[in-house]
N, C-alpha and C positions, 0 to 999 in steps of 0.2 A: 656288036654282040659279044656278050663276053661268054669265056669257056668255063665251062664248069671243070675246077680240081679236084680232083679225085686221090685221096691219102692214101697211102700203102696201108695194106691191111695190119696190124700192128701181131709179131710174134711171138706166141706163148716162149719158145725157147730163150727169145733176148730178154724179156721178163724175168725170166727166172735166172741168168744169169746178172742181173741186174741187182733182185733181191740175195741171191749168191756171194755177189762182189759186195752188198750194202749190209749184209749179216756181216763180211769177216772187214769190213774196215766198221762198224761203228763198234765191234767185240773191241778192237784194237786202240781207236781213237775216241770212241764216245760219239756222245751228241757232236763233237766238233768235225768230224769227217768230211769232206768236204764232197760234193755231187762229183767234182772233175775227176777227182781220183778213183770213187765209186765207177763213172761209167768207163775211164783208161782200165781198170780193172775188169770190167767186163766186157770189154773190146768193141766199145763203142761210141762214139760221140759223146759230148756231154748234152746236147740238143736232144738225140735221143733219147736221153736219160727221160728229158723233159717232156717227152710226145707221151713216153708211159705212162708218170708222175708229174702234173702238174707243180707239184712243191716238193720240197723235200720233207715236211712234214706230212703229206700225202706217201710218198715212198716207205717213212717210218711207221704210218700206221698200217699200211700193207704187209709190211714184214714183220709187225708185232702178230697180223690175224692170222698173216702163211704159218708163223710158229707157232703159237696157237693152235690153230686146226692140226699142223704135226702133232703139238703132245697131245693132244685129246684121241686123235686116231690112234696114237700109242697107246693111250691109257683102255682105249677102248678093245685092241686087240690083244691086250692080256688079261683079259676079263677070262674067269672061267663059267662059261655059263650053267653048268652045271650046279656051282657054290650056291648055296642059299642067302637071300638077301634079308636085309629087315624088312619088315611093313611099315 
């Protein structure tokens, strides 16, 4: 009989230091950055990197939508709602 595996729960905190560590190495080095240094930078495995992110094109497009949803939340909290808008 075999045993059923059971994954660790995966955590929001190492996530976000992941996309953390992958915003200031691709600001730095571009497209060419590499996963290993992304996840040494974020103080974890580079396997890990991989249980978050299946690819690394998977990780860039995650932290293209986290930046994203930042400036939209930005843009949206300096709204005044008062101002009048067009129709």
């Amino acid at each position: 009989m075999r045993k059923k595996v059971v994954a660790r729960p995966k955590s929001e905190d190492k996530k976000q230091a992941l996309l953390e560590a992958a915003t200031a190495a691709f600001a730095q080095s571009g497209i060419a950055a590499s996963t290993s240094a992304i996840a040494r930078s974020a103080g974890v495995a580079e396997g890990t990197l991989f249980r978050y992110f299946a690819t690394k094109d998977e990780l860039l497009n995650e932290l293209y939508l986290a930046i994203k949803l930042r400036l939209v939340r930005t843009m949206i909290a300096g709204l005044d709602p008062d101002e009048k808008r067009p129709k």
